[in-house]
Each structure stands twice: as C-alpha cells, then as structure tokens.
N, C-alpha and C positions, 0 to 999 in steps of 0.2 A: 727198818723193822716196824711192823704196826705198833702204835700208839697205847702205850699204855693206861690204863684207869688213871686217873689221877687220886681221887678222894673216896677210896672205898674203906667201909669198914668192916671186911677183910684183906687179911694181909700178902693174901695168894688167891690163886683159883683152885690150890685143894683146901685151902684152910675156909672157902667160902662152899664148896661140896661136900666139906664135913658139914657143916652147921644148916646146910640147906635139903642134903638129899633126905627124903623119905623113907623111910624101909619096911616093907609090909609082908609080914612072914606067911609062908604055904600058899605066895599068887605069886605065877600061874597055875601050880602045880604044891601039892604037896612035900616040904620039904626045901623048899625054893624062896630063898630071900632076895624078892625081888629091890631095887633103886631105883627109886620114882626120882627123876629128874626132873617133873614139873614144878616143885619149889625151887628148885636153880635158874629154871627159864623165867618164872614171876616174879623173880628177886631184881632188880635193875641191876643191881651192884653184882650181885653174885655173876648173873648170865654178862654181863660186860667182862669180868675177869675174865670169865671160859672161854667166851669167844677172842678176847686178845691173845691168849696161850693158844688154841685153835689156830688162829690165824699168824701168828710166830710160826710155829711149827710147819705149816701150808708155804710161808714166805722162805724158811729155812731149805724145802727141802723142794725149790725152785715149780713150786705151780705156777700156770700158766692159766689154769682152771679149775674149779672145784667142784668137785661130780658128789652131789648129796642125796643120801639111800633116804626110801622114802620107809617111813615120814618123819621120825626126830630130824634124821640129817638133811633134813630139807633148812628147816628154823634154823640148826648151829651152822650148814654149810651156806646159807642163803648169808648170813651174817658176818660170815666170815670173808665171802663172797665180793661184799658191799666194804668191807675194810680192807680190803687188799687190792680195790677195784679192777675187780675178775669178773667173767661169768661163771654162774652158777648151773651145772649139767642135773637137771632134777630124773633120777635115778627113780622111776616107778614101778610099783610090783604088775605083774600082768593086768592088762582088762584096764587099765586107768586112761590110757591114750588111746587117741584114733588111727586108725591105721594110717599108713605102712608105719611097722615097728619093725624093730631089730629085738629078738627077744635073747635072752639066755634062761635056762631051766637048771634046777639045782636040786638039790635032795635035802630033806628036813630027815628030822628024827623018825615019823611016821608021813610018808609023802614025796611031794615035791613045792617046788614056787618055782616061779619065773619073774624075772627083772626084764624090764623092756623103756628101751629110749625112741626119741622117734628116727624113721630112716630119713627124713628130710627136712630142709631147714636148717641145721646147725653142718657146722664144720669142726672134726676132732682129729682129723689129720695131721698126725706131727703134733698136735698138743701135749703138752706136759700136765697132766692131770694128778690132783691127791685126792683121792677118796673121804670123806668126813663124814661121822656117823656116833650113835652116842655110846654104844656098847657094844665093845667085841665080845661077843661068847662064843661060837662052833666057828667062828670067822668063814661062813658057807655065802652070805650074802656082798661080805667083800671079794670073795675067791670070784663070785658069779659077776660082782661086779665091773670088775678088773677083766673079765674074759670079754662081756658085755663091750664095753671102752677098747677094747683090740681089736676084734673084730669091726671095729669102726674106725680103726686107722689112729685112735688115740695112745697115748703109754700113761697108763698108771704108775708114776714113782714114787709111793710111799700113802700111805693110811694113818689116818690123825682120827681117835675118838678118845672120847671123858673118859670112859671105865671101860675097863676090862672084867668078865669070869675067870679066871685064868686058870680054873680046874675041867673047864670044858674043852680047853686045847687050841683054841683059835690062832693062836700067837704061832704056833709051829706049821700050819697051812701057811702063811703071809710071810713065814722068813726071807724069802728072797727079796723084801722087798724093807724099805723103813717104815719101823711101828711107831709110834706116838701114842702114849696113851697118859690123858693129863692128871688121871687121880691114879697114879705110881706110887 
C-alpha cells in the first residue's frame, strides 16, 4: 500500500479538506457553491494526505496507470502517479496537443467539449487504467474519458476523485464501474 504521512496535523484527508477547502458562493453561476481545492494543493500536509488516499485507492483497485483529466487531475493524478510508480496518461481538452490525436466529444449543459490524447507514442493496450480527477459533478468528462482510453485499446477500472456534487447525478453514469470518492 502507498506510504502513509507520517506527521501531519490532520488526522485524515477529509479532516484536512474540511479545514483546507475554500467555499465561494454564486461562482460559477448563481446559486452554485463552488470548492476551491487550491488550499488543499498549497497546504503540504493536507495535499500529501489526499494524494496517499488517491493513490490507496488507484493501488486498490489494481492500476497499472493513471489517466489524469486536465487540469486538477493532472497535479492529483501526476502525484499519485510518482507514488505508486506508474505513468501518468495526461488526459487534455481539445486543441491542447499536436496532431495526430484520438479525440472523444461529449455534451455540456449548453455545448459540447472534447478530450483528446495523442495517437502516438504511448502504448495503452491491455493497460489497466483508474481515471483521477478532483470533482465529480455531471460525471460527462469521466464517461468521455473512459470512451477516449477504449478506443485506444486501454480498460478503464474504476475512478478515484476528492469530491463529489452528488445532486447533479454523476455517480449513476459511472456505476458499472468503482467509484472513489475521498471526501464521503
């Protein structure tokens, strides 16, 4: 199992997301309590809890790699990545990389997006991949991401992020597959 903190003071990684997240009311959107997790990444102590729980959870549910949505799950999946000594699949929204890309397209509230890896260079063939990311809300970027990783010969088994919305329904897209989510 990955290494635990040793001398932190918190006594968990939700008891250090309590005392670290940020909470900024009506951003993005009015009505919408957004969780700034940038005081959990600048806390030494806190972001080492998260990413040991992260990376238990990744070790648990037998990754072989870890495909990190950009861009939180870049920093928590990159870290989790270098602790479980994996590589890290950096997961980018369209337009980020140079071609040839593999893309997948998804549907937003008002839109679309696209996720795109590259088509050459890496091998995910037969890899055993967890997805890592800091929030599930509509769970539309893990569902794309996971399509993304198939199409590429990889298996997505299982999704590990810090928080959940959980009134926005994400958790019920992802059922087939293990959820993780570390502030439960």
């Amino acid at each position: 199992m990955a290494q635990q903190t040793q001398t932190s003071r918190y006594g968990s990684a939700r008891e250090a997301l309590a005392a670290r997240i940020r909470y900024v009311q009506d951003w993005p959107a009015e009505g919408v309590l957004f969780e700034d997790l940038t005081p959990v990444l600048a806390d030494a102590d806190a972001f080492q809890l998260v990413v040991d729980e992260l990376a238990d959870a990744c070790e648990r549910l037998g990754a072989q790699m870890i495909g990190g949505l950009d861009a939180r799950g870049f920093l928590l999946g990159s870290a989790v990545a270098y602790k479980l000594g994996l590589g890290i699949l950096a997961i980018r929204k369209k337009g980020k990389l140079p071609p040839p890309v593999v893309s997948e397209e998804y549907a937003l509230e008002y839109g679309s997006a696209a996720l795109e890896v590259p088509a050459d260079g890496q091998e995910l063939e037969g890899l055993r991949i967890v997805l890592v990311d800091d929030v599930l809300a509509t769970g539309g970027t893990l569902v794309a991401a996971r399509s993304l990783i198939e199409q590429c010969g990889g298996e997505v088994v299982g999704n590990v992020v810090v928080l959940e919305v959980a009134e926005l329904g994400g958790r019920e897209r992802l059922a087939d597959l293990p959820l993780v989510v570390i502030n439960e």
